[in-house]
PDB file with one MODEL, atoms N, CA, C and O in Angstrom:
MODEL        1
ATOM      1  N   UNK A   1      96.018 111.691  46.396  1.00  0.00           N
ATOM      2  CA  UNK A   1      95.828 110.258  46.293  1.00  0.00           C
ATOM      3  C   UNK A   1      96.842 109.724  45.281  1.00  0.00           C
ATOM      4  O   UNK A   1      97.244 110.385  44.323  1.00  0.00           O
ATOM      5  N   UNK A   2      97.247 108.398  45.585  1.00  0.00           N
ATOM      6  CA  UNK A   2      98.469 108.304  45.138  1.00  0.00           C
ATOM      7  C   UNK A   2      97.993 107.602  43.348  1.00  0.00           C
ATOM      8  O   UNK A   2      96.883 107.082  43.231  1.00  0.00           O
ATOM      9  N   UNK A   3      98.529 107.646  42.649  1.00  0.00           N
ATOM     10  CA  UNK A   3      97.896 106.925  41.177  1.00  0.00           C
ATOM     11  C   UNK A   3      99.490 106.528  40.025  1.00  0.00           C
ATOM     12  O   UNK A   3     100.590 107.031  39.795  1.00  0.00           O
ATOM     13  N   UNK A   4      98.989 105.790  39.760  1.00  0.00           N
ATOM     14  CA  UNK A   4      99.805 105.114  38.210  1.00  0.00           C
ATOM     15  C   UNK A   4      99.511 105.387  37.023  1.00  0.00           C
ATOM     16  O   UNK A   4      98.328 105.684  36.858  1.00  0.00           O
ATOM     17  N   UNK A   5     100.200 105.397  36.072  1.00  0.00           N
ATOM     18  CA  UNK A   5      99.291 105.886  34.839  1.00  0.00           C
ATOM     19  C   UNK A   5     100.440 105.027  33.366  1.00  0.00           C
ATOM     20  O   UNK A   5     101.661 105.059  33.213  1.00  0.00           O
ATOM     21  N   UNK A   6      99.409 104.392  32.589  1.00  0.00           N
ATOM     22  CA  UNK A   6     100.061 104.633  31.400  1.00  0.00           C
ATOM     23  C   UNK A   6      99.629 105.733  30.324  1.00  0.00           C
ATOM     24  O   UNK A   6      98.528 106.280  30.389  1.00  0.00           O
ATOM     25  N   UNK A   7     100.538 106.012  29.360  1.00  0.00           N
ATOM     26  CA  UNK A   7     100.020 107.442  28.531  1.00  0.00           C
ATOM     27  C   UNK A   7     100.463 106.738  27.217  1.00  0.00           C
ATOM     28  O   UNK A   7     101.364 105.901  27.276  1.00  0.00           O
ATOM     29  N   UNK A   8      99.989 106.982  26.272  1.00  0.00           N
ATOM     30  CA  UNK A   8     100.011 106.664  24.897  1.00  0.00           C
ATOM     31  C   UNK A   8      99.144 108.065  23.773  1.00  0.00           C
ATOM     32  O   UNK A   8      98.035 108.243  23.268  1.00  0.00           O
ATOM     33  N   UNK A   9     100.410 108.752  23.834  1.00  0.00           N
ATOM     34  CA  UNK A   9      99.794 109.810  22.782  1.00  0.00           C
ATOM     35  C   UNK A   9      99.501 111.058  23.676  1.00  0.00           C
ATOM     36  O   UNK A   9     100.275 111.814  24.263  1.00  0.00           O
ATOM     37  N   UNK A  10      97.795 111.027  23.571  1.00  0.00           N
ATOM     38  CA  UNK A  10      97.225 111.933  24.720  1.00  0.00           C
ATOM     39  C   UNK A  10      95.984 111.313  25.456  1.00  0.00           C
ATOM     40  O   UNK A  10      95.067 111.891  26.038  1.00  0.00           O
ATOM     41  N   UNK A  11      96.212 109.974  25.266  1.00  0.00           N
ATOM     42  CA  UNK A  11      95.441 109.345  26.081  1.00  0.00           C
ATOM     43  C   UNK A  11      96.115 109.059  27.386  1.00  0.00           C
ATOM     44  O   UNK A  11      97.339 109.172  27.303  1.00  0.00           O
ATOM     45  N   UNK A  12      95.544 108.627  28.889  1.00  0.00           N
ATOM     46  CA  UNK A  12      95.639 107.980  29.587  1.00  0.00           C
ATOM     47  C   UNK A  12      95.523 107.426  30.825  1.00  0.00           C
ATOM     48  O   UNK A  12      95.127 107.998  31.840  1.00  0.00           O
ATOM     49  N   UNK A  13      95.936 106.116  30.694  1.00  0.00           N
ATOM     50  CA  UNK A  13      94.859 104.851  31.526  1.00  0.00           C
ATOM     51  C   UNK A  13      95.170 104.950  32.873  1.00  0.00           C
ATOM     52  O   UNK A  13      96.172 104.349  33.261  1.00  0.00           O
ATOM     53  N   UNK A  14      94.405 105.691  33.791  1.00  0.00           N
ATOM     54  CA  UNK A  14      95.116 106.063  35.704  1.00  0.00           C
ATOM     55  C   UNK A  14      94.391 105.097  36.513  1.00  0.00           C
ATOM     56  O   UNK A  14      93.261 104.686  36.250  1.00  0.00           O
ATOM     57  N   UNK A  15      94.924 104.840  37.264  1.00  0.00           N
ATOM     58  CA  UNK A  15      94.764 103.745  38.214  1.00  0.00           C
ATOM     59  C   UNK A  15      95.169 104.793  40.092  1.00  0.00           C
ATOM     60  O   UNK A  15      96.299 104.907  40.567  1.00  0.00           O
ATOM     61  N   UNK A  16      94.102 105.256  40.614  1.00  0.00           N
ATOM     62  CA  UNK A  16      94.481 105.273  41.817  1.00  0.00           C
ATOM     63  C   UNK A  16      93.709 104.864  43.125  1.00  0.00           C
ATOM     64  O   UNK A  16      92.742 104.103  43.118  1.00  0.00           O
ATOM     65  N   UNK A  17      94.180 105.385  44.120  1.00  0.00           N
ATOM     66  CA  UNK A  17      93.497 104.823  45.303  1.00  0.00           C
ATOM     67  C   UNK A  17      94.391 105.020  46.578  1.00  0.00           C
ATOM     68  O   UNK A  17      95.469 105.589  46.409  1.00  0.00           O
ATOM     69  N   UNK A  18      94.036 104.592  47.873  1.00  0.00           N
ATOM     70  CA  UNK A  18      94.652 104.886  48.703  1.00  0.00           C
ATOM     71  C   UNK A  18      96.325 104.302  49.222  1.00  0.00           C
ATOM     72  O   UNK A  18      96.795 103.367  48.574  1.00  0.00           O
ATOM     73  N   UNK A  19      97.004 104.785  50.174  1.00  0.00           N
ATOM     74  CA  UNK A  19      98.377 104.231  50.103  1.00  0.00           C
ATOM     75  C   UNK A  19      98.851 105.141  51.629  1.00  0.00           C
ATOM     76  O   UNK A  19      98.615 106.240  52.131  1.00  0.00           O
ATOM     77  N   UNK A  20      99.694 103.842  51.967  1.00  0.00           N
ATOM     78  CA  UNK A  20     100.534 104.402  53.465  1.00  0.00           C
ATOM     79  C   UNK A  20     102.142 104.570  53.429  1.00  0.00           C
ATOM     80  O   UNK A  20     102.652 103.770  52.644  1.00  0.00           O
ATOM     81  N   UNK A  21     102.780 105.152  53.882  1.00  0.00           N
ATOM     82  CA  UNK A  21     104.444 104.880  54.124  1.00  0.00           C
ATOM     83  C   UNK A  21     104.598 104.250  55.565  1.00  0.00           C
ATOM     84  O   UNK A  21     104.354 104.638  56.707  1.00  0.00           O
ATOM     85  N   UNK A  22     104.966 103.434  55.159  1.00  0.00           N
ATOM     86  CA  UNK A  22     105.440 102.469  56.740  1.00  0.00           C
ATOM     87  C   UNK A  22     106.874 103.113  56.915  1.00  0.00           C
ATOM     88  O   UNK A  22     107.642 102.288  56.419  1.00  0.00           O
ATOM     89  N   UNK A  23     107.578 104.149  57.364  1.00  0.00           N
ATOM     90  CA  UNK A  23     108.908 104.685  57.772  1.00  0.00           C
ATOM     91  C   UNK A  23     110.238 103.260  58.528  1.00  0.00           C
ATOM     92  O   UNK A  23     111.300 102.875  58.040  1.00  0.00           O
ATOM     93  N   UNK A  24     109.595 102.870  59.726  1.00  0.00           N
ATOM     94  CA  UNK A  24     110.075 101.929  60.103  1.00  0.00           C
ATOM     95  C   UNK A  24     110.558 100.522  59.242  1.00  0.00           C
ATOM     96  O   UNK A  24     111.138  99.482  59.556  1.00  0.00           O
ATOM     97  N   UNK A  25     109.958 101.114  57.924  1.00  0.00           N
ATOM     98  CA  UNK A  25     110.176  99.382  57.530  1.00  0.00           C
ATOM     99  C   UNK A  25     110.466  99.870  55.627  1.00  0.00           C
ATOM    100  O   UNK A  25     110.585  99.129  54.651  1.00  0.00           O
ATOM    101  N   UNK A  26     110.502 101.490  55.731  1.00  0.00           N
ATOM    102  CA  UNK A  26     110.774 101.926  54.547  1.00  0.00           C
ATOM    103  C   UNK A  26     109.662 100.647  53.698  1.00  0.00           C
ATOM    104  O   UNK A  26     110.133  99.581  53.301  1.00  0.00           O
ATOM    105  N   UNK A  27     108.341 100.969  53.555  1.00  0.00           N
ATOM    106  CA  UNK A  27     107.457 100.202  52.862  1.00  0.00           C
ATOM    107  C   UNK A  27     106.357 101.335  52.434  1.00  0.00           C
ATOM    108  O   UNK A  27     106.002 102.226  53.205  1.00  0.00           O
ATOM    109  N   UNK A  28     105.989 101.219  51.434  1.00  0.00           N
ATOM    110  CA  UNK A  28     104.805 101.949  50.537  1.00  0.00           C
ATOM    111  C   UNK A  28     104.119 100.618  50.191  1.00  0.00           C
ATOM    112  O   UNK A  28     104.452  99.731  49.406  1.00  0.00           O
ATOM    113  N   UNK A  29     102.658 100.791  51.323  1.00  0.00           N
ATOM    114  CA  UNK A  29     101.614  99.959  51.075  1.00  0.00           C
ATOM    115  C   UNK A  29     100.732 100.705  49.962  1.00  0.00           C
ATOM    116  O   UNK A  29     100.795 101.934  49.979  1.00  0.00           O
ATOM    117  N   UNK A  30      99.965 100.132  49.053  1.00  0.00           N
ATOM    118  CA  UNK A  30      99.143 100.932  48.492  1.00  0.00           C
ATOM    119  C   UNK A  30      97.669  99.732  48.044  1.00  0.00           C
ATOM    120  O   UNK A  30      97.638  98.539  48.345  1.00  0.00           O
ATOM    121  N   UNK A  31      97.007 100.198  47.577  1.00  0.00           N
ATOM    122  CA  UNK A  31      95.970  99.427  46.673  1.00  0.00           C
ATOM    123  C   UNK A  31      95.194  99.898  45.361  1.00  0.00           C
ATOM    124  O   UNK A  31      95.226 101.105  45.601  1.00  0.00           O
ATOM    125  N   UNK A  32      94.675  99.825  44.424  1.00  0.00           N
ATOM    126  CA  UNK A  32      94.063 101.067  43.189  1.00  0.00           C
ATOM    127  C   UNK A  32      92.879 100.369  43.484  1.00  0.00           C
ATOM    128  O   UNK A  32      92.702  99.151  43.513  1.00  0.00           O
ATOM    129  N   UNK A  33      91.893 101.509  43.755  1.00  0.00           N
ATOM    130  CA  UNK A  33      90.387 101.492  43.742  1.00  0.00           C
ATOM    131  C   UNK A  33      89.817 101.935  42.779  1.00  0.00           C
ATOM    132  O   UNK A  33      88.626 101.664  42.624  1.00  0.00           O
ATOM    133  N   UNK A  34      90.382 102.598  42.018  1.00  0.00           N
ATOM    134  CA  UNK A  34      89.564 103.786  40.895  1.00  0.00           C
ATOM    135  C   UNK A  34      90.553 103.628  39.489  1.00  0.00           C
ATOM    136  O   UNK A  34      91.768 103.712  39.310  1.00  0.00           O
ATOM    137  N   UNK A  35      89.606 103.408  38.764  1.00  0.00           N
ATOM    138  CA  UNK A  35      90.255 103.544  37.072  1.00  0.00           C
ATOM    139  C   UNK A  35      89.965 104.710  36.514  1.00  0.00           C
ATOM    140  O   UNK A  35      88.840 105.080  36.848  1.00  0.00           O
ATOM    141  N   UNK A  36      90.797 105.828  35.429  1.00  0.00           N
ATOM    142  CA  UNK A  36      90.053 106.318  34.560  1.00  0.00           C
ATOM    143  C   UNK A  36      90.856 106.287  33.409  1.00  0.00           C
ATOM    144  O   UNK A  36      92.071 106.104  33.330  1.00  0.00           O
ATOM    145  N   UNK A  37      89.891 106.523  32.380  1.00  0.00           N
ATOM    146  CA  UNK A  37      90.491 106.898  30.944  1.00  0.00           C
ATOM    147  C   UNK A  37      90.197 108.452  31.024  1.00  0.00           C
ATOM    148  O   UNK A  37      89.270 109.037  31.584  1.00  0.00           O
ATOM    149  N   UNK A  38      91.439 109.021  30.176  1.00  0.00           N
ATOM    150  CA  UNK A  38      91.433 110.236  30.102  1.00  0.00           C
ATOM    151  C   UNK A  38      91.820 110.583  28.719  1.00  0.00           C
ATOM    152  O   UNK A  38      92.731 109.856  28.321  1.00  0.00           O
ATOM    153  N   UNK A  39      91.244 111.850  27.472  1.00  0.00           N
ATOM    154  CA  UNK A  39      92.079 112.193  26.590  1.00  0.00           C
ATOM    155  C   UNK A  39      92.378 113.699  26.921  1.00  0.00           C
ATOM    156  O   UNK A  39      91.614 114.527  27.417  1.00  0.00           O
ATOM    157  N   UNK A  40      93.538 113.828  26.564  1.00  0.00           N
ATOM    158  CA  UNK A  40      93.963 115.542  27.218  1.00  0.00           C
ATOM    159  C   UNK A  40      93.599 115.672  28.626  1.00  0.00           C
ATOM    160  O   UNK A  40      94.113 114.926  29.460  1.00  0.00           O
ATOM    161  N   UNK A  41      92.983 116.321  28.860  1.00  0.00           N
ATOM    162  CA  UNK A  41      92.664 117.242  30.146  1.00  0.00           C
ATOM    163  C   UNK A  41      91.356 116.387  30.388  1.00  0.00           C
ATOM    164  O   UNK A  41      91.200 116.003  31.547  1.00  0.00           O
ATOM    165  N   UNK A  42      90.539 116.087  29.602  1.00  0.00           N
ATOM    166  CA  UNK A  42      89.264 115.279  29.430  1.00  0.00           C
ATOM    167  C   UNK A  42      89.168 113.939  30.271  1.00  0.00           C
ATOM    168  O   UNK A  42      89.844 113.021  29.806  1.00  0.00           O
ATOM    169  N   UNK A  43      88.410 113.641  31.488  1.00  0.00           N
ATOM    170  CA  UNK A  43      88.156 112.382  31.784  1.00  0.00           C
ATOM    171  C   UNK A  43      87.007 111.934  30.894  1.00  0.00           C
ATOM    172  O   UNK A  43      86.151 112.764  30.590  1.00  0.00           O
ATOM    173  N   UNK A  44      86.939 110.911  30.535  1.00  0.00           N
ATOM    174  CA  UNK A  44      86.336 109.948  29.470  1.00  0.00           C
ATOM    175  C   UNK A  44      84.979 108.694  29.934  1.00  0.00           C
ATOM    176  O   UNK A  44      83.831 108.359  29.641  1.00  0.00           O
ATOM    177  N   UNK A  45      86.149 108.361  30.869  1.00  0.00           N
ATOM    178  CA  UNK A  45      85.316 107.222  31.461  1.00  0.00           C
ATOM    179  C   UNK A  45      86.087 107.340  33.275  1.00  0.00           C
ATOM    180  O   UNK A  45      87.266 107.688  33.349  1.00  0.00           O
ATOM    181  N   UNK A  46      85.433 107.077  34.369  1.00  0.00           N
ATOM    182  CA  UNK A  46      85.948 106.649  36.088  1.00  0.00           C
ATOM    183  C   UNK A  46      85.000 105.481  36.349  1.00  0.00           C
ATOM    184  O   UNK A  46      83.995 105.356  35.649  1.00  0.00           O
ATOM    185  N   UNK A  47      85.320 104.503  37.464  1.00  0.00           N
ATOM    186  CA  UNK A  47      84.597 103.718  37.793  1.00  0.00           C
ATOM    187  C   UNK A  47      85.417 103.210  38.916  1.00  0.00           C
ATOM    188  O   UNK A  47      86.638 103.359  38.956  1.00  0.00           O
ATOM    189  N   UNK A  48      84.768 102.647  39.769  1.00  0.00           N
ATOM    190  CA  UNK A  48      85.501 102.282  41.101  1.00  0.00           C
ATOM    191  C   UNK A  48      85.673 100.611  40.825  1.00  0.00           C
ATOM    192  O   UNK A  48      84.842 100.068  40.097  1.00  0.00           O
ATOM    193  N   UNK A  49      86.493 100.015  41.272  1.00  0.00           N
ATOM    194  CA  UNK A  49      87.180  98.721  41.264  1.00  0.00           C
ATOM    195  C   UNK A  49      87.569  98.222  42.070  1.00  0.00           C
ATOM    196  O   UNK A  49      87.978  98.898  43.014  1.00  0.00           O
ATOM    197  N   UNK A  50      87.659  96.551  42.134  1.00  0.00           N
ATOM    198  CA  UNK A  50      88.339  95.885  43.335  1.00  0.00           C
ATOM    199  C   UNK A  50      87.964  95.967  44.683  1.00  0.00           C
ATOM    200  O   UNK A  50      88.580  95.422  45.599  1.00  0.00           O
ATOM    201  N   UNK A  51      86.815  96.741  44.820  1.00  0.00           N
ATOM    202  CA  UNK A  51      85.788  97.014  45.971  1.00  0.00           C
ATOM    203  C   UNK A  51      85.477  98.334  46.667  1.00  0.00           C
ATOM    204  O   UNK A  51      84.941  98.523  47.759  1.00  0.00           O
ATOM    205  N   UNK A  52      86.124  99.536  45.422  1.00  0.00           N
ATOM    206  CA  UNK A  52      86.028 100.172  45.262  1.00  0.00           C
ATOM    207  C   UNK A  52      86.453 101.485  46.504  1.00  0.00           C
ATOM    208  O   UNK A  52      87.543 101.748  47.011  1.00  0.00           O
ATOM    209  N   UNK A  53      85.206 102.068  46.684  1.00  0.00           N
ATOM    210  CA  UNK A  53      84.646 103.397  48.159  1.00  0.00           C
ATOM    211  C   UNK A  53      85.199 102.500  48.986  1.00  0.00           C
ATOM    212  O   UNK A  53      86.369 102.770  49.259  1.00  0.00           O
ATOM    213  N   UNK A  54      84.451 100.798  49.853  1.00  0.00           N
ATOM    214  CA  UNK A  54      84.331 100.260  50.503  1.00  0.00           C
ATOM    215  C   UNK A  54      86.026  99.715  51.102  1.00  0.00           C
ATOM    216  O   UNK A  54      86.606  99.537  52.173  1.00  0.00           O
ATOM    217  N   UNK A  55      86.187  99.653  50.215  1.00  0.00           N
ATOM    218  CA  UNK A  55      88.190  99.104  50.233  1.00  0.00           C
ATOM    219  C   UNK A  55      88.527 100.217  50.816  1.00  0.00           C
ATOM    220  O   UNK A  55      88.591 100.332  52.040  1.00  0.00           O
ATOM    221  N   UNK A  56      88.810 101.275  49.872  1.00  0.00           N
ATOM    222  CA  UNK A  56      89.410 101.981  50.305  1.00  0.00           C
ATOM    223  C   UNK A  56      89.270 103.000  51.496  1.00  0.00           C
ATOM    224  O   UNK A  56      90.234 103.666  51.873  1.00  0.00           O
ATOM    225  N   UNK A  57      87.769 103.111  52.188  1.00  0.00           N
ATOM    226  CA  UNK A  57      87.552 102.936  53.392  1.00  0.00           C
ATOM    227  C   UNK A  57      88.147 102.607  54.680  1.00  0.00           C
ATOM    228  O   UNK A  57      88.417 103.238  55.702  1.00  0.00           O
ATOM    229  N   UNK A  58      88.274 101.241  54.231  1.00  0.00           N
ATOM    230  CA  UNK A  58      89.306 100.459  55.115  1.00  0.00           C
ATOM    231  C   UNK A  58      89.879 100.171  55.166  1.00  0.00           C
ATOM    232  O   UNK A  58      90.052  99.264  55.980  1.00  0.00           O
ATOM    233  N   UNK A  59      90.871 100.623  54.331  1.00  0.00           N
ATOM    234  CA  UNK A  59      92.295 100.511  53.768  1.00  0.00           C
ATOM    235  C   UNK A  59      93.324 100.450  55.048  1.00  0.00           C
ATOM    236  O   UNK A  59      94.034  99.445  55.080  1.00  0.00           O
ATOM    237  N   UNK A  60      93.494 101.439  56.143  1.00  0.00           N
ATOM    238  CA  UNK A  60      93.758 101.276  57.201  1.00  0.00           C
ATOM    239  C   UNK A  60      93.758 100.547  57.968  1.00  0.00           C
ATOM    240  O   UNK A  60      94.636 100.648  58.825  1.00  0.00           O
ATOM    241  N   UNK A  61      92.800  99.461  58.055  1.00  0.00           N
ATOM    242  CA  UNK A  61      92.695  98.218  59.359  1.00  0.00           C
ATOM    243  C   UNK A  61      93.042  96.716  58.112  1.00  0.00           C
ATOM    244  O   UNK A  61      92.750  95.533  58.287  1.00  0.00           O
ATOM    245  N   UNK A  62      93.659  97.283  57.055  1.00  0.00           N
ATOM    246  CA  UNK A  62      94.040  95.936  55.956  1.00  0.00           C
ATOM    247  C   UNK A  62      95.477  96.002  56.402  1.00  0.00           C
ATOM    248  O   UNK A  62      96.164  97.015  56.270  1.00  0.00           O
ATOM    249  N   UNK A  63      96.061  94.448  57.140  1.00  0.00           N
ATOM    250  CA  UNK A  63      97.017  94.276  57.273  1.00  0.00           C
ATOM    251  C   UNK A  63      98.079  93.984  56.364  1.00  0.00           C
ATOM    252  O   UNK A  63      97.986  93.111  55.501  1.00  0.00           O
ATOM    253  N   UNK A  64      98.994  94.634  56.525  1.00  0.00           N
ATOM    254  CA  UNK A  64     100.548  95.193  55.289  1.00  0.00           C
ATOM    255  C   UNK A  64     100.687  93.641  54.588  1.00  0.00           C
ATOM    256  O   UNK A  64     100.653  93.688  53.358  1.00  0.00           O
ATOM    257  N   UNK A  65     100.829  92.364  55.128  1.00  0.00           N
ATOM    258  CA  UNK A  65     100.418  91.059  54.599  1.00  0.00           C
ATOM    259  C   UNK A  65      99.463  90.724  52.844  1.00  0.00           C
ATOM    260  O   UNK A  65      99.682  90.135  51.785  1.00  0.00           O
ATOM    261  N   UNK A  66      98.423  91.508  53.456  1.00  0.00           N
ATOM    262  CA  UNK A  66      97.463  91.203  52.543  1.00  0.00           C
ATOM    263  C   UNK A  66      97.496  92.597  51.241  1.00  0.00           C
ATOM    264  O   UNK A  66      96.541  92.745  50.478  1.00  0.00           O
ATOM    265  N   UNK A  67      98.470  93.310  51.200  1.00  0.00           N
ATOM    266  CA  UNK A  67      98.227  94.957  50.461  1.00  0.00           C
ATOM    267  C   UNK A  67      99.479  94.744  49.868  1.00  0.00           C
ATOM    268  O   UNK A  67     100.484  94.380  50.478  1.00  0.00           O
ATOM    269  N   UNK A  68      99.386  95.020  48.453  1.00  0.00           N
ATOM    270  CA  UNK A  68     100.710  95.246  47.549  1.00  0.00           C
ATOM    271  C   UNK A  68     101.547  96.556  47.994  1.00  0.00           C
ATOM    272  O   UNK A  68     101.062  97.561  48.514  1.00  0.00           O
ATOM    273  N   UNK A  69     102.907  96.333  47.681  1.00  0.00           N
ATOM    274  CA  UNK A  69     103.709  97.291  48.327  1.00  0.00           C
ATOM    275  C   UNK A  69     104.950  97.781  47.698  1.00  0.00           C
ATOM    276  O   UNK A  69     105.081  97.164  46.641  1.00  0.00           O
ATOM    277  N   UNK A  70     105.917  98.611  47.872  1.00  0.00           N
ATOM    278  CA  UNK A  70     107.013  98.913  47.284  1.00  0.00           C
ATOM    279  C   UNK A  70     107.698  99.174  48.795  1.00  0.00           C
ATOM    280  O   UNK A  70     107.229  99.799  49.747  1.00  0.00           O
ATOM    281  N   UNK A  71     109.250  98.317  48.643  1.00  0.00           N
ATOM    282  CA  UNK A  71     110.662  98.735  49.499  1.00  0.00           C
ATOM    283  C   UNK A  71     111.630  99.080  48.749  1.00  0.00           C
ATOM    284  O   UNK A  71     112.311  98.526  47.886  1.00  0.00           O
ATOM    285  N   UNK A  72     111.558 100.489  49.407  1.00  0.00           N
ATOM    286  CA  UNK A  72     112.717 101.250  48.898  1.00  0.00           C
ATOM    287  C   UNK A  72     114.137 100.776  49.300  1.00  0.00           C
ATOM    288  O   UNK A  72     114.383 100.072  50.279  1.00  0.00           O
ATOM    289  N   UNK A  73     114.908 101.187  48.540  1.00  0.00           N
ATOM    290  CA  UNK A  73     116.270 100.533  48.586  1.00  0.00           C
ATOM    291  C   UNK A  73     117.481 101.258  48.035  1.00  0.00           C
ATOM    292  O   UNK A  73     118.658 100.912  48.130  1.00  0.00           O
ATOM    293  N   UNK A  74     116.865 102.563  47.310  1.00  0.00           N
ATOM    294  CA  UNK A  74     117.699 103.680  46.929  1.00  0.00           C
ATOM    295  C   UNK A  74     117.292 104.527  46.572  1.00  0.00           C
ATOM    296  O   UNK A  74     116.633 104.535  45.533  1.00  0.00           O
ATOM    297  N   UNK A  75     117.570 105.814  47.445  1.00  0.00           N
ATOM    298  CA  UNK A  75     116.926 106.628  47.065  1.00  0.00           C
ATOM    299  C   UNK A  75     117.947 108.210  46.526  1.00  0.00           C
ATOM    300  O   UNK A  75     118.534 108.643  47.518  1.00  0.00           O
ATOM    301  N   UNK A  76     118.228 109.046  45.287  1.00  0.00           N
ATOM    302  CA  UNK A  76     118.399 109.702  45.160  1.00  0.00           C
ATOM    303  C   UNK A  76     118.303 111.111  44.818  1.00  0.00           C
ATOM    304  O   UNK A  76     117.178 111.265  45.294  1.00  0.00           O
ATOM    305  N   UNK A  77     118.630 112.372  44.320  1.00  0.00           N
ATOM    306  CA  UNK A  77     117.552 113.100  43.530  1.00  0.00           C
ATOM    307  C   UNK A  77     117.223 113.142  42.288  1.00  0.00           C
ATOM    308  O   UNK A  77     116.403 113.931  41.818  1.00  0.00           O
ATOM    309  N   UNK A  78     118.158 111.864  41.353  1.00  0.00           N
ATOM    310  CA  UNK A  78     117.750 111.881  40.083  1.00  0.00           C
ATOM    311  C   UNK A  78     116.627 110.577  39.994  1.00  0.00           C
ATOM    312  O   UNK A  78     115.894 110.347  39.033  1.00  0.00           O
ATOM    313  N   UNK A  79     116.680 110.050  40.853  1.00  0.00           N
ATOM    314  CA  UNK A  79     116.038 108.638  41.090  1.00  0.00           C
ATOM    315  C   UNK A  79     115.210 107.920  42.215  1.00  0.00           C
ATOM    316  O   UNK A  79     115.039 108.676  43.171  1.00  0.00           O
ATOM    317  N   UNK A  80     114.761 106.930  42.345  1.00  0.00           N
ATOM    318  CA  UNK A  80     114.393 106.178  43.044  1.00  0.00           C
ATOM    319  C   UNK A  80     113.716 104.992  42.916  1.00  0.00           C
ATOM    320  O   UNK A  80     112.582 104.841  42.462  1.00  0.00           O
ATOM    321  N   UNK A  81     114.569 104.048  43.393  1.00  0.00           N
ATOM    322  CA  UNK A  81     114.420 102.762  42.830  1.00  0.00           C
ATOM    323  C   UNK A  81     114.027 101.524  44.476  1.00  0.00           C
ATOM    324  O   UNK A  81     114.383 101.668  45.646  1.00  0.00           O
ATOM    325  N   UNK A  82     113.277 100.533  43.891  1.00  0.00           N
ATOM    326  CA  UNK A  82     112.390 100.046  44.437  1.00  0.00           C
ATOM    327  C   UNK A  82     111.995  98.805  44.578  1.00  0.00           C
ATOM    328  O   UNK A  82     110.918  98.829  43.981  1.00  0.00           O
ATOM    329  N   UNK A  83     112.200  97.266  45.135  1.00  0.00           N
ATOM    330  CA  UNK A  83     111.605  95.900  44.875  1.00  0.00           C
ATOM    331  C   UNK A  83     110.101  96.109  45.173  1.00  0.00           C
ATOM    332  O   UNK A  83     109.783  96.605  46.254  1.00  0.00           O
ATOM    333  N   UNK A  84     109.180  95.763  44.287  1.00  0.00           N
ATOM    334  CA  UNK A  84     107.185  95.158  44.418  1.00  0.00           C
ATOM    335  C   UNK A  84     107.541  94.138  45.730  1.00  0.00           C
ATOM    336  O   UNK A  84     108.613  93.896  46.284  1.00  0.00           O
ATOM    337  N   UNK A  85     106.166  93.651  45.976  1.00  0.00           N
ATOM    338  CA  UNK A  85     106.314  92.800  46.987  1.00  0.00           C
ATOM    339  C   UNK A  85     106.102  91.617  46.189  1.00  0.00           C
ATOM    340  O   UNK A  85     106.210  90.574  46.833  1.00  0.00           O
ATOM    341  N   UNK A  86     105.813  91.482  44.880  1.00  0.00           N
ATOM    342  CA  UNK A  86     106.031  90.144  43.978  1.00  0.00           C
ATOM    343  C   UNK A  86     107.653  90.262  43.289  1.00  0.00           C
ATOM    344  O   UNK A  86     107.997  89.564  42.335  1.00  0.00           O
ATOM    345  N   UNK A  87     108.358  91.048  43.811  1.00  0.00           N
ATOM    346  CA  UNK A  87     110.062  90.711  43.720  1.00  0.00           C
ATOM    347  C   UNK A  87     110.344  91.710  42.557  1.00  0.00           C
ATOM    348  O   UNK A  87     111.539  92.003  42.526  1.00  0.00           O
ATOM    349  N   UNK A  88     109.393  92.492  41.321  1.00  0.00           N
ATOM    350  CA  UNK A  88     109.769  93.242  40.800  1.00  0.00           C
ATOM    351  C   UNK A  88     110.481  94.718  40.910  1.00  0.00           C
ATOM    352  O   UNK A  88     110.682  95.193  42.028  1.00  0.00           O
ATOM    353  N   UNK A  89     110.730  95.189  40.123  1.00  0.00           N
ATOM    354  CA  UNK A  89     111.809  96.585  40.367  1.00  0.00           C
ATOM    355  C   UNK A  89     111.456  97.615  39.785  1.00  0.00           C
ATOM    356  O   UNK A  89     111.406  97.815  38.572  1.00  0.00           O
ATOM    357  N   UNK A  90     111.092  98.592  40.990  1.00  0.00           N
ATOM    358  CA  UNK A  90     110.114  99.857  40.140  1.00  0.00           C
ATOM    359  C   UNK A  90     111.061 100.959  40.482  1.00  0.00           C
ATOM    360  O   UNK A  90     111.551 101.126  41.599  1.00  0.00           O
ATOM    361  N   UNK A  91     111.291 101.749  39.356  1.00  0.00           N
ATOM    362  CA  UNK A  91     112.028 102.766  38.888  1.00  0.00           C
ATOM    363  C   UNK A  91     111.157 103.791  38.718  1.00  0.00           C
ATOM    364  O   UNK A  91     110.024 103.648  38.257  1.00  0.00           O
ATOM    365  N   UNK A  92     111.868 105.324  39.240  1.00  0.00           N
ATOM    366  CA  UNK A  92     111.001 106.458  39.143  1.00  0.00           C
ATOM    367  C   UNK A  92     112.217 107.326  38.788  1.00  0.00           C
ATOM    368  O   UNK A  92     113.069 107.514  39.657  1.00  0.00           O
ATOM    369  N   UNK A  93     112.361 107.893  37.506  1.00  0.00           N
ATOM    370  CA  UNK A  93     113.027 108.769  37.450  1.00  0.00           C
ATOM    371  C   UNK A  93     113.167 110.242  36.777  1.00  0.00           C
ATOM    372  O   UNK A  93     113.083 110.285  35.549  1.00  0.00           O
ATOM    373  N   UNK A  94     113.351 111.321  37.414  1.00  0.00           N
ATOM    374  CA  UNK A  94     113.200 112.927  36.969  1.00  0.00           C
ATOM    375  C   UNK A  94     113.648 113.401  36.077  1.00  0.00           C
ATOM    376  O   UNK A  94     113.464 114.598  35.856  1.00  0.00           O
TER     377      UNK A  94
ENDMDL
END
């Protein structure tokens, strides 16, 4: 399952949930259903969000319109870089 995370120290704040690759249209739909806090290895706190089980359920029949997304636009092996579907620029790099 796909997830985000910020880390501060040895804490940190994960955000995941379900997610598609649209190939044809080079698009990564995704949505975060699930929060946790974590310290070390330790989960702390989980809780489901944004409609949680039920969303992500039906994550599949939610049209690409209505689901936040990433288009790829370069992809290398030190990198890979990315426009949000609110116009931002997400960077992943090894």
């Amino acid at each position: 399952m796909p997830s985000n995370q910020i880390q501060l120290g040895s804490f940190k704040l994960k955000f995941t949930g379900p997610a598609k690759y649209l190939g044809k249209k080079n698009l990564l739909a995704f949505d975060f259903t699930q929060v946790q806090l974590e310290l070390g290895d330790r989960s702390l706190f989980t809780a489901d969000f944004r409609g949680g089980k039920a969303k992500k359920a039906a994550f599949e029949q939610i049209a690409i319109t209505k689901l936040p997304f990433f288009a790829f636009f370069l992809v290398t092996e030190e990198f890979i870089a990315a426009r949000g579907r609110g116009g931002g620029l997400a960077l992943w790099i090894q």
